[in-house]
VMD Tcl script that draws the C-alpha trace (Angstrom):
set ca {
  {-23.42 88.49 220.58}
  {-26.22 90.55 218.66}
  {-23.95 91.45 216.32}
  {-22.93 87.10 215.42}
  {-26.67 86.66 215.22}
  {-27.37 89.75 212.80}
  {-24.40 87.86 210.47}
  {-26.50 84.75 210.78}
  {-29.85 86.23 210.37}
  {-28.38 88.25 206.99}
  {-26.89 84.49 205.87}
  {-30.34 83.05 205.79}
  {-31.43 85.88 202.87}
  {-28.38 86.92 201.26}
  {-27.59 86.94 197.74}
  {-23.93 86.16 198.97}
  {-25.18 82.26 199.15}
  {-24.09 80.08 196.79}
  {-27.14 79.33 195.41}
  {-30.87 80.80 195.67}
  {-32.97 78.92 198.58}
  {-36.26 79.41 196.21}
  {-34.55 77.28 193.65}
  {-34.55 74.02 196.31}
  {-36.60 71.33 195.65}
  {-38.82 69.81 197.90}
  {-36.32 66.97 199.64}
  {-33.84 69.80 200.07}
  {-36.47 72.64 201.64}
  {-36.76 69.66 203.98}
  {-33.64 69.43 205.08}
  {-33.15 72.65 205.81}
  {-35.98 72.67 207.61}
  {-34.99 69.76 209.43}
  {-31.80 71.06 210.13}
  {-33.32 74.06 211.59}
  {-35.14 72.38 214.29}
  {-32.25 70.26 215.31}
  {-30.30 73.34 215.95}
  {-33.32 74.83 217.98}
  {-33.73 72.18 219.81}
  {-29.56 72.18 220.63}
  {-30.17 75.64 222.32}
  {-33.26 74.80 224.25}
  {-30.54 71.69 225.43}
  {-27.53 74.21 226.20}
  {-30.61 76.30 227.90}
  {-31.75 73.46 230.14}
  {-28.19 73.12 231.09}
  {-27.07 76.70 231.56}
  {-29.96 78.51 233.16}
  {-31.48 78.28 236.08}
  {-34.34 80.77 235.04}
  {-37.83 78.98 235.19}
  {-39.63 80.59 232.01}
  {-36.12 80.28 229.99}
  {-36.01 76.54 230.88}
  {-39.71 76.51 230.47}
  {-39.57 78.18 227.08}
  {-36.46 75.62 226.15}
  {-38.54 72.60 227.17}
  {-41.30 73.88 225.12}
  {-38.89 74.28 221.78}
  {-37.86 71.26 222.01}
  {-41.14 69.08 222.53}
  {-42.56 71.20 219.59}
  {-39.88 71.15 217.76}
  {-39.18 67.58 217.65}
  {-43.16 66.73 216.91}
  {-42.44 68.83 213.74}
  {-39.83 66.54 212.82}
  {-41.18 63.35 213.85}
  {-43.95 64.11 211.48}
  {-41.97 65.66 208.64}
  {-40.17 62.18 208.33}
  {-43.22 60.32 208.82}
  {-44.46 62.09 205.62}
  {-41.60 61.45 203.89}
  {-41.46 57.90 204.56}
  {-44.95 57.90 203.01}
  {-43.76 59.73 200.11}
  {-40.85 57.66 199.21}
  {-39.01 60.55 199.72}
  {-35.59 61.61 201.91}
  {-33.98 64.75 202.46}
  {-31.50 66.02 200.85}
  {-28.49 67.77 202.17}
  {-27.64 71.35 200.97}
  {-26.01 74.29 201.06}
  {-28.70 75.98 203.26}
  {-28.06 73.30 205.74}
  {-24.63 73.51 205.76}
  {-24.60 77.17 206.58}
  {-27.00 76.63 209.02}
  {-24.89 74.04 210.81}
  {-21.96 76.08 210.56}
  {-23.29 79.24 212.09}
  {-25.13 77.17 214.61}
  {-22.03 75.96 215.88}
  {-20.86 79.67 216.50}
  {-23.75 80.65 218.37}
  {-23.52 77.46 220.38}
  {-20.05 78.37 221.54}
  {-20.75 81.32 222.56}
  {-23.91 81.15 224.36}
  {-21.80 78.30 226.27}
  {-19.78 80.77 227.95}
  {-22.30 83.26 229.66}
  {-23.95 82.95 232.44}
  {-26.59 84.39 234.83}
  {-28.80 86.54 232.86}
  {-26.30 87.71 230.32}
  {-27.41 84.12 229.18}
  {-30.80 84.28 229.67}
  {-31.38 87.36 227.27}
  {-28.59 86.00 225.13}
  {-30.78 82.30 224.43}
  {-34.12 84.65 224.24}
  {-32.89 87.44 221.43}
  {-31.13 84.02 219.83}
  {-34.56 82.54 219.58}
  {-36.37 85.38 218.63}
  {-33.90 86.52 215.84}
  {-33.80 83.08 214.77}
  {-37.66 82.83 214.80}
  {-37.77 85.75 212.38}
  {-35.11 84.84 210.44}
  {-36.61 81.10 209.59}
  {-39.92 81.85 209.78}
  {-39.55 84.76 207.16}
  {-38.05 82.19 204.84}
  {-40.44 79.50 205.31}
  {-43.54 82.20 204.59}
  {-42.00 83.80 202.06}
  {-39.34 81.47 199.94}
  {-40.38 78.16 201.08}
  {-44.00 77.57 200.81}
  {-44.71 79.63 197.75}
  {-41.99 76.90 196.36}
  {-42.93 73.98 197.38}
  {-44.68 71.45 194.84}
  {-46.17 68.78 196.55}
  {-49.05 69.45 198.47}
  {-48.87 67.25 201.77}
  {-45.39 68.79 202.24}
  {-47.40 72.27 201.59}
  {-49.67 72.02 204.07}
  {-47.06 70.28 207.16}
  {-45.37 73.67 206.53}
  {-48.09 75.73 206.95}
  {-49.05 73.77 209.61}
  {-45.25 74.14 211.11}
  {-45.56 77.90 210.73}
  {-48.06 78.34 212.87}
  {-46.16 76.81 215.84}
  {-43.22 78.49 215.06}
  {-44.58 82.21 214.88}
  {-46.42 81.43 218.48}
  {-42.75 80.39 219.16}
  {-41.41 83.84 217.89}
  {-44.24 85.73 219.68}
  {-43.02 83.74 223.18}
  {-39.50 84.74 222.44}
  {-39.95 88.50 222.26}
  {-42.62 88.72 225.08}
  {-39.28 86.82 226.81}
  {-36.68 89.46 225.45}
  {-38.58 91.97 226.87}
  {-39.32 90.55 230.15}
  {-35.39 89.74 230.75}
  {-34.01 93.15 229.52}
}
mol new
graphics top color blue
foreach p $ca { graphics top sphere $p radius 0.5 }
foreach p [lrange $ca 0 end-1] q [lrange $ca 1 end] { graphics top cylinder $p $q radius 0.2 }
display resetview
């Protein structure tokens, strides 16, 4: 398992990609970040219906209220902007991998799922919010979209701080 989630993790920042994920614009940095959540709030759903562990299933009700305000408010914003997101090749690979993970988290059980979900979130954590710190917001132009961002970071790095206090606590 680790060693799926290290391929995905290395996906997100590899010079492999097709294309650079600093040279996105706007629309498409919002897709991908759209896309992220989506897929994070698939686990928490494959969580709530695989473990019986109450802070996992606490922890995968939690990503998936936050994660869908997020996203509720990114497309508010860009219905005020005019705007809509654009599909990418970020996305895409996100998806794809996502799909991997999904099938096979979907065959453990017991605690071998437990830690399985909690190192998935907290790699994936890292992995996105690294990006979004570092590649996305320095790139972004438009200020509103700027600040939801930063806004979105800080909820997601209390997520990744909840996710490793988690790893621990199941290992």
């Amino acid at each position: 398992m680790k060693h799926l989630l290290s391929a995905v993790l290395l996906a997100l920042s590899s010079p492999a990609l097709a294309a650079d994920p600093a040279q996105l614009s706007d629309t498409e940095i919002a897709h991908v970040a759209y896309t992220a959540d989506n897929i994070d709030i698939r686990y928490a759903h494959l969580a709530l219906a695989i473990s019986d562990n109450p802070e996992v299933r606490q922890f995968a009700r939690t990503m998936i209220s936050d994660h869908e305000a997020v996203n509720a408010a990114a497309l508010e914003l860009l219905d005020k902007l005019g705007a809509q997101a654009t599909d990418n090749f970020l996305s895409q690979k996100l998806n794809e991998d996502a799909e991997d993970i999904i099938d096979l988290l979907s065959q453990l059980r017991g605690a071998e799922f437990d830690l399985a979900y909690a190192e998935n979130e907290l790699g994936y954590h890292q992995a996105v919010n690294d990006l979004v710190e570092t590649t996305f917001i320095p790139n972004i132009d438009n200020a509103e979209v700027k600040a939801l961002f930063e806004q979105g970071l800080e909820i997601f790095k209390v997520h990744e701080g909840h996710a490793e206090n988690m790893v621990a606590a199941l290992k």
